[in-house]
Residue, then its C-alpha position, 0 to 999 in steps of 0.5 A: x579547306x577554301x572558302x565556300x561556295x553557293x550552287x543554285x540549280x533548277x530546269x524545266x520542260x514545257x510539257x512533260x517532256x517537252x522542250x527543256x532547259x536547265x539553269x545553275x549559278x555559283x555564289x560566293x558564299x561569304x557575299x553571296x556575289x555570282x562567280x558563275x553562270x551556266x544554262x543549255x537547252x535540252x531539246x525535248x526530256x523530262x522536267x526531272x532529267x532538266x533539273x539534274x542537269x542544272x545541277x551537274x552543270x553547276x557543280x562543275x562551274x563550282x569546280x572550275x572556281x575552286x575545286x577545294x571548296x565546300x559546295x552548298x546547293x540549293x534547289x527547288x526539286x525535292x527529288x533531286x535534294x533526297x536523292x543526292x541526299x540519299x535519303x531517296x533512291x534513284x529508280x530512273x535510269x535517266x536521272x541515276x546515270x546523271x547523278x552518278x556524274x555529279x557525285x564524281x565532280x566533287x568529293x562526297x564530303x564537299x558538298x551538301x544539299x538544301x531544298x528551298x522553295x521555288x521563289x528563293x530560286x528565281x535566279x536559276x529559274x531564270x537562266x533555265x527559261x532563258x535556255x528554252x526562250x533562246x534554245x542556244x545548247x549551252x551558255x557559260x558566263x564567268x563573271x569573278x575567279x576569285x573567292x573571298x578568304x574571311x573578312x575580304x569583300x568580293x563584288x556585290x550580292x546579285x541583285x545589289x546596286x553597286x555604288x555609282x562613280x563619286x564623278x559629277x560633271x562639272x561646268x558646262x556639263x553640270x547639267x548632265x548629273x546621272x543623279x538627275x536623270x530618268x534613263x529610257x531603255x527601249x527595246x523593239x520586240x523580236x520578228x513576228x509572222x507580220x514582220x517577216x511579210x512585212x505587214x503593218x501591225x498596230x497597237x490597237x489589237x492583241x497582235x501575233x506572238x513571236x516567232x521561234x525566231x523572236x524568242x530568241x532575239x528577246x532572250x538575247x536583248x534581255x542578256x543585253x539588258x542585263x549587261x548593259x552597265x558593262x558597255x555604258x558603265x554611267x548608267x543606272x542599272x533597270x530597276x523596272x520594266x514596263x511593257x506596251x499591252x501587245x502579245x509580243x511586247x508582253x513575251x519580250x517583257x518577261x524574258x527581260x523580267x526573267x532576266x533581271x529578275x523584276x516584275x513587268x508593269x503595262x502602259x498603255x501609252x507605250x503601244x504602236x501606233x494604230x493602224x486603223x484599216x491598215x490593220x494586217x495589210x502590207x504597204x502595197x495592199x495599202x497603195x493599191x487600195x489607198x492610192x498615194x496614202x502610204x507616202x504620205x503617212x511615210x512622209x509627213x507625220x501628221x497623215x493619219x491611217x483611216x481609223x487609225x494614227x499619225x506619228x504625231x497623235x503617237x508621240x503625244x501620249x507618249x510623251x505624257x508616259x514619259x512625264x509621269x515616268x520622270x515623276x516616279x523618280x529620276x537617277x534610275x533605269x526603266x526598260x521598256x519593251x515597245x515597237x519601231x514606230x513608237x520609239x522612233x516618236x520618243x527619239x524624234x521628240x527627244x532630238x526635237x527633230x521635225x515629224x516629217x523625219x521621225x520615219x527615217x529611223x531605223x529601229x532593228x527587232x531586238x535593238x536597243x535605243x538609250x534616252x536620258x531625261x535630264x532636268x533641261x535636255x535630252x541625252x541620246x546615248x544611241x538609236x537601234x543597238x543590236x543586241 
């Protein structure tokens, strides 16, 4: 028999039914590295049609690996665990006709079936609500096709930071150790009612929600996140998320915690600029009712809205959030989930670039900017990445 392996599954509905997803990972079981990762959305069904379908999806990412493999799974649904257990019997025709296909994927005697409580299987769940964020039908990634024999090492548990390259710079560059650096992740929030009209909205009010839309730029940008070590291997993997208080950031936030499975913390420092009377208004409502204020707060940096901000009064405080940030500790990754006017204040100050530019940025929905903080210089790894 081959070494084994771990299937963790869940699902869930927004309603019961409702909108649905489902969620599965395989681990190896000697390391407990994840080999496999599987999630859809369902449209609109039961929680409990979800939960099956995790289940069905992860026994055959299981299979694909290695289809001699002794398969645990783990879940958080009694229902599921005692009816494959067969201990409870399967009323629902539903549930009964997905069963039956998941007991076909593997022989009876492979596989067996814990019930684990539900914070034990956040990863799963994860991937589950990142399936319902996106609503993208299916979400296959395979991240190692080998299963370690006895005594082998294969990759890292999850959750694990892998070790960091021996290289450090040397010379010149030796300014530029990782070791020493605090490393910004900042994420603009996805499309909202107000951005697809263009209307200005600032930090000073809760602010609309995303749009079906927005959702699924954050789901993607969270994914992005969470592989950002594959594209800039230097790079400390996040260990925190921290949010600007606004309901889009908020909902950004989570599904990059979700993602990566950390908590999400609120600055209030990290919010958008205040806009003031502008509030909600478009920049031609602006021109019409504040003849010429609009070009100048575009243009000089130091032009603040009536009752709101100028780029520069932002910048302030966001440049004390960073200086408390770089006090918590360096050598390691913040995400932040914050807005167009506010990082372009962190690139701006970072890049020492005159506030009259700081406008000139572009900073996509969704887009990634990566500063380092290094003890005597700002690295600028790149400025509205899309994801």
């Amino acid at each position: 028999m081959s070494a084994g392996l771990v299937v963790e599954a869940d699902g869930g509905s927004r309603g019961n039914p409702g909108p649905a997803g489902y969620g599965a990972l395989v681990r190896d079981a000697a390391t407990g590295a994840v080999l496999a990762e599987r999630a859809g959305y369902l449209g609109v069904t039961t929680n409990n049609v979800a939960e099956y379908t995790g289940l069905l999806e992860g026994l055959r990412a299981a299979r694909g690996i290695d289809a001699a493999a002794r398969v645990h799974v783990r879940m958080d649904s009694r229902l599921v665990v005692e009816q494959m257990s067969g201990t409870w019997q399967i009323k629902h025709d539903a549930l009964r006709a997905i069963a039956t296909q998941a007991r076909a994927v593997l022989p009876p005697g492979q596989v067996t079936y814990e019930w684990i409580p539900r914070a034990q299987n956040s990863a799963a769940d994860a991937l589950a609500n990142e399936a319902m964020d996106s609503r993208e039908p299916s979400i296959a990634r395979d991240l190692a096709h080998a299963v370690a024999e006895p005594g082998e090492t294969l990759g890292t548990p999850e959750g694990t930071p892998e070790p960091e390259p021996a290289w450090r710079p040397a010379g010149a560059f030796s300014a530029l150790d990782p070791a020493q650096a605090l490393t910004l992740v900042l994420v603009r929030h996805g499309v909202t009612p107000m951005t697809l009209v263009g209307g200005l909205s600032g930090g000073d009010v809760p602010g609309p929600p995303l749009t079906a839309q927005g959702r699924t730029q954050a789901a993607r940008a969270a994914d992005a996140v969470h592989r950002l070590h594959e594209t800039w291997h230097d790079l400390p993997r996040p260990t925190h998320v921290v949010a600007s208080p606004t309901v889009r950031t908020q909902e950004l936030g989570r599904a990059i915690g979700r993602r990566l499975g950390l908590k999400v913390t609120v600055d209030e420092r990290l919010r958008e600029m205040e806009f003031g009377q502008w509030e909600a208004l478009t920049p031609a409502q602006v021109e019409e009712r504040w003849p010429g204020d609009f070009a100048r707060w575009f243009s000089e940096g130091t032009f603040a809205p009536p009752g709101g901000e100028s780029y520069v009064q932002v910048g302030e405080r966001v440049a004390q959030a960073v200086e408390d940030l770089r006090a918590a500790g360096t050598g390691r990754t913040v995400v932040v989930a914050g807005h167009a006017a506010m990082i372009r204040t962190f690139v701006g100050r970072a890049l020492r670039m005159p506030p009259t530019t700081w406008s000139s940025l572009r900073v996509p929905p969704c887009s990634l900017t990566i500063l380092r903080y290094f003890p005597t210089t700002t690295e600028v790894v790149t400025v509205g990445y899309p994801t």
